[in-house]
N, C-alpha and C positions, 0 to 999 in steps of 0.2 A: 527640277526647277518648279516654282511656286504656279500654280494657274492663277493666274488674274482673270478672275469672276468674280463678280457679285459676293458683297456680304451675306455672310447667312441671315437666315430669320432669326427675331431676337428668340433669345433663351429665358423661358418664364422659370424662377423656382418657387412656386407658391408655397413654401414654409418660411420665405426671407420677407413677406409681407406681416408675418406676425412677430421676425424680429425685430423687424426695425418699430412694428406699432408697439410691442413689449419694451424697450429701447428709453424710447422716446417718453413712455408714459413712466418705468422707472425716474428718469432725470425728472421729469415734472411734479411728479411726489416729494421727491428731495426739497425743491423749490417750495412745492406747497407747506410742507412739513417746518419750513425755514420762519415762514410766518404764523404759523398755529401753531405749533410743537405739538401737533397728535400725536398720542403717545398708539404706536401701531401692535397690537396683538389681541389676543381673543383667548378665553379657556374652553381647553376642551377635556371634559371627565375631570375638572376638579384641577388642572394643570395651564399655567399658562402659557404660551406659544410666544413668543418675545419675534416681530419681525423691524424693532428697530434701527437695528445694527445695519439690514438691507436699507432700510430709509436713509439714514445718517450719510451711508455710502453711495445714495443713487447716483452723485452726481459722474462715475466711472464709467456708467454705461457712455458716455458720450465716446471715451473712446473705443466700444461695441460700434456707434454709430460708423468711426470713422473705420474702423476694420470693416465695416457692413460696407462700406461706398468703396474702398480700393477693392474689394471681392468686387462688388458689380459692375464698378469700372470698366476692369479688367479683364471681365467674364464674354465680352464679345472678342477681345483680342485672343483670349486661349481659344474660345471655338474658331476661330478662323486659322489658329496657329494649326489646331488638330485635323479640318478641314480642308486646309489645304487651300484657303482661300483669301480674298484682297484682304489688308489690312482696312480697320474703320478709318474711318475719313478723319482729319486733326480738325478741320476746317468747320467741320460740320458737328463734330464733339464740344467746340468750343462754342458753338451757333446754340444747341443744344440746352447747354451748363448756362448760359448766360438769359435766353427766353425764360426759363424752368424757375431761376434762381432771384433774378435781378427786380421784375415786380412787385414780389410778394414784400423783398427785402425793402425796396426802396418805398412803398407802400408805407410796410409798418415802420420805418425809419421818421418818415414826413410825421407821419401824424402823432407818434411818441412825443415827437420835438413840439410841433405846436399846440398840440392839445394836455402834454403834461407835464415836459420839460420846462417851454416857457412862464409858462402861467403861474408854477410854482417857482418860478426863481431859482433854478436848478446852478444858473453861471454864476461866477462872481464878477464877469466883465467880456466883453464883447469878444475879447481874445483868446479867451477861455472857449468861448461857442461859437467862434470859426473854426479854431483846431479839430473841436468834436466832429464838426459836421462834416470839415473838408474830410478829415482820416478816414472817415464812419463812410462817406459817398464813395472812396478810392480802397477803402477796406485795406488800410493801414495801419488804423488806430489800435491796433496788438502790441505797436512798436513804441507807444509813447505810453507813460506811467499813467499822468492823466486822463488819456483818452481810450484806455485799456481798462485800470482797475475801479476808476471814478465816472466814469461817462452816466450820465441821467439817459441816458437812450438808447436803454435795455443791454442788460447786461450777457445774455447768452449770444449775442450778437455773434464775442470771438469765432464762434465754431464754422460762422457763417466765411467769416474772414480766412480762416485755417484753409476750410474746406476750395478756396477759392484760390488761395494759394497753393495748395497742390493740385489744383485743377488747371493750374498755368504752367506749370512742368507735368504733366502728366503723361502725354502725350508722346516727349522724350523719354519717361519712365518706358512706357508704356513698346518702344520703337526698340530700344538698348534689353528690353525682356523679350521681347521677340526672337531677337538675334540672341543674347547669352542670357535665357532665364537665371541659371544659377550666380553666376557672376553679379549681373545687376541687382538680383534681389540680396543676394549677401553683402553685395556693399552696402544696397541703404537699411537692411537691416543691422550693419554693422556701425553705420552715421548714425543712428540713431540712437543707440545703445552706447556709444563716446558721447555723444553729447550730451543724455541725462546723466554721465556717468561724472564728466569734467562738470555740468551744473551741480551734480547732489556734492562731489567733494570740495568745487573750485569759490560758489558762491553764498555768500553768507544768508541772503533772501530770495528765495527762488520764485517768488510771484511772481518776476516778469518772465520769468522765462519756462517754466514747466510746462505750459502750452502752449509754444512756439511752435509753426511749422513742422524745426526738424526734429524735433520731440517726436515726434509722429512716422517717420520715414519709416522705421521696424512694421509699424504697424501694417503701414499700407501695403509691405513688401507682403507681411502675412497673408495681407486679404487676397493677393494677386496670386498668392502660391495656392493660396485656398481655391480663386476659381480655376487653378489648373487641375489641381487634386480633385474638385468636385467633375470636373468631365471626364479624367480618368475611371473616377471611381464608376461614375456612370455609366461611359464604356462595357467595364470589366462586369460588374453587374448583367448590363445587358448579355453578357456571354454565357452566363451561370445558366444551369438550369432550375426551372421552377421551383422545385425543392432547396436546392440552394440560398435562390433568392431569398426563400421565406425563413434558411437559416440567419443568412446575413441581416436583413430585415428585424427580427430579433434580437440577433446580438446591437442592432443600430440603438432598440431602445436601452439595452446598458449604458451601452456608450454616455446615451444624452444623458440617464440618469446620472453617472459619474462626473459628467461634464459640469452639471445641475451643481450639482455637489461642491467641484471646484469653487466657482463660482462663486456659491455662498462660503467656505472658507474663506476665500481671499476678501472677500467682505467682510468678514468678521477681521482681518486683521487687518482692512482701511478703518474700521470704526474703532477700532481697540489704538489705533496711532492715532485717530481724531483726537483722544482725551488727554494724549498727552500733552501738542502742542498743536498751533494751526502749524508753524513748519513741519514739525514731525509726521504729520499727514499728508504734506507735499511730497517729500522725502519719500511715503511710503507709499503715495501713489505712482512714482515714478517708480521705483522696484518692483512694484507687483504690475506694470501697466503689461509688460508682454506675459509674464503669465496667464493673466486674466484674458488677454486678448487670443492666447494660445486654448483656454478652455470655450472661451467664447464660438471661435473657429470649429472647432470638439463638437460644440453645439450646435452648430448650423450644419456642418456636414452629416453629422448622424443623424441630426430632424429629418434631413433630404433625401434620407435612406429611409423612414419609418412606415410601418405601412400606413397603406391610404388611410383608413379611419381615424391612426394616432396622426399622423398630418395634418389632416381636416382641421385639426385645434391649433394649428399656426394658420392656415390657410385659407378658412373661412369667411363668410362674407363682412361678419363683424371687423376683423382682422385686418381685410382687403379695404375697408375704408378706412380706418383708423390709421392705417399705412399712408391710404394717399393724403389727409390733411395732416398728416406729421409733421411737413416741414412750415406749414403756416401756425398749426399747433403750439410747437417749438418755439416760432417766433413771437407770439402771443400771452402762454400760459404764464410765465411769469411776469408781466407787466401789468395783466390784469389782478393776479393775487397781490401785488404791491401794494396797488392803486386800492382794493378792496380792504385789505386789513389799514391804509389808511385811512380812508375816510367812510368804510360804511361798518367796522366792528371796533367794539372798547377794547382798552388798555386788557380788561380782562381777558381778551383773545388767548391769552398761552394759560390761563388757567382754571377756563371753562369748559368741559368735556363736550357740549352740548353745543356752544359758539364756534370748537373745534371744529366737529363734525359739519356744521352749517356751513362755514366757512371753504372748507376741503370741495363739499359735495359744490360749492356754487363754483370754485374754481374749476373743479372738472368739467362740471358741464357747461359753463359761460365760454371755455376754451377752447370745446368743440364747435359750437353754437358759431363764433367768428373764426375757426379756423374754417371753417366748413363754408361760410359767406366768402372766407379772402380764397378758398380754393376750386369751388365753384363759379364766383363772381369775378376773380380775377386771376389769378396765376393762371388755370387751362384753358379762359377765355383769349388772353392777351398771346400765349403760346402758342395755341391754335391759331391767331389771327396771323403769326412771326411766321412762322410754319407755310401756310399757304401765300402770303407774300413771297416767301424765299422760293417755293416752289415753283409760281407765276413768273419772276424772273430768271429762274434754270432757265422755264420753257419758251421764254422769249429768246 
């Protein structure tokens, strides 16, 4: 029988703060790249190095991202599963997701709309910009053509939406894996894997739906099997002796290497389907999404295993911050590259090397600059204030 005590202390793995900041800063290259068309390589010894193919394709890592949140989700239910102790609290998951999530979003929602939606005339009619805003406040708008692939108020938003929709079943995810890990995750990895499968053959334009929810189910099951697999592993390791370890240890950085590897193949063949058609690159990002999310996985468990020193290069201080303003980063980076190759660079943007580069470097760093304002200034100020209110009335 289960002992009901207390959750354990959270579980830190400090090489998943340089995934998710690596992640994140992929996708925002893609973006920036969309407006300058930096052409991205460098020669070395007379040879040039071509890393465009990864650029063309950043926009994949997002679902890195989303395999990176069903692992850490998931990662306090496996240690208590192995532990032997209470499940997390639904109540308080949800208390959590919603303080962390909902300011930053509804922050940069407000001010997109009135500071650059409105003023450029983004609606054609009043009906038009109730739709957007009611969907976009209820984080629905994934569901409507208009308020999905056309909305003037930011278009990365979906992820925000996805991510909140399986944050609303999670919970039940999260209760049904408890009780039959393999059952529950093979079915939704199996939901998931039908439904791109009946989208790629059943529907002629797969825009509305290739990032849908249940598009996603495989993925999340991956990440949840991933944080079982990473305490096992941890466990077993812990058993090894010294020598051992610093075998396995070793063989971890192959691993990553090979992973690495992956990774960039299957980006060579999202960008080699880019030229064919824009469908053809939907198509072939739905077939390779669980491979790449299976090398991804590859890569985060082996980082986890590496010794301390090769770690240090995910887990470092740089890393550690660039993690925490991610998600205000995210919401920010491209709204500000929009906004700058419209009205502060010429027509010549895509074919000055120099305008390029200008352009890139001021998106980078203007991105940090306010992500770093909205996550200092507001998201772990506001979260903090939620946090100690909710506390004060426990203790009342």
């Amino acid at each position: 029988m289960m002992n009901r005590v207390s959750p354990p202390q959270k579980l830190e793995i400090g090489v998943l703060y340089g995934f998710r900041a690596i992640m994140v800063l992929m996708v925002a290259n893609f973006h920036f790249w969309q407006q300058s068309w930096l052409s991205q390589g460098f020669r070395i010894f007379g040879q040039y190095v071509d890393f465009d193919y990864i650029t063309r394709s950043g926009y994949v890592f997002v679902d890195g991202l989303i395999l990176l949140s069903g692992f850490l989700l998931f990662l306090p239910h496996a240690q208590s599963m192995m532990e032997r102790t209470a499940a997390p609290n639904a109540k308080r998951f949800y208390f959590n997701r919603l303080v962390r999530i909902l300011p930053s979003y509804a922050a940069g929602l407000l001010i997109v709309l009135f500071c650059f939606a409105l003023p450029q005339g983004s609606y054609q009619n009043e009906s038009a910009l109730a739709l957007d805003v009611i969907t976009h406040l209820t984080l629905t708008f994934p569901f409507f053509q208009q308020t999905y692939l056309f909305t003037p108020l930011n278009g990365v938003l979906w992820t925000v939406a996805i991510e909140m929709q399986l944050y609303l079943i999670f919970p039940l995810l999260a209760k049904a894996a408890r009780k039959k890990p393999a059952l529950t995750l093979s079915l939704m990895a199996v939901a998931g894997w039908l439904y791109r499968l009946i989208i790629g053959y059943k529907v002629s334009s797969t825009a509305m739906f290739i990032n849908q929810m249940p598009a996603f189910l495989d993925v999340y099951a991956l990440g949840m099997a991933g944080a079982m697999g990473y305490l096992w592993l941890k466990r077993w390791m812990g058993e090894r002796t010294e020598g051992q370890r610093a075998l396995l240890q070793g063989a971890a950085v192959v691993v990553l290497a090979f992973c690495i590897w992956m990774v960039l193949e299957l980006l060579r063949v999202q960008s080699k389907a880019g030229v064919q058609s824009v469908e053809a690159l939907r198509l072939s990002q739905m077939k390779i999404r669980l491979p790449l999310c299976l090398a991804f996985m590859g890569c985060m468990l082996s980082a986890a295993t590496l010794p301390r020193a090769l770690g240090w290069l995910f887990s470092n201080r740089l890393m550690r911050f660039l993690s925490t303003i991610s998600f205000n980063f995210y919401i920010w980076h491209q709204v500000l590259a929009v906004q700058y190759a419209r009205y502060w660079f010429p027509s010549t943007l895509h074919t000055e090397q120099g305008l390029q580069w200008a352009f890139t470097a001021l998106c980078y760093c203007s991105s940090i600059v306010v992500a770093s304002i909205f996550t200092y200034g507001l998201e772990q100020p506001v979260s903090k204030w939620f946090h100690q209110l909710s506390l004060h009335r426990e203790e009342a």
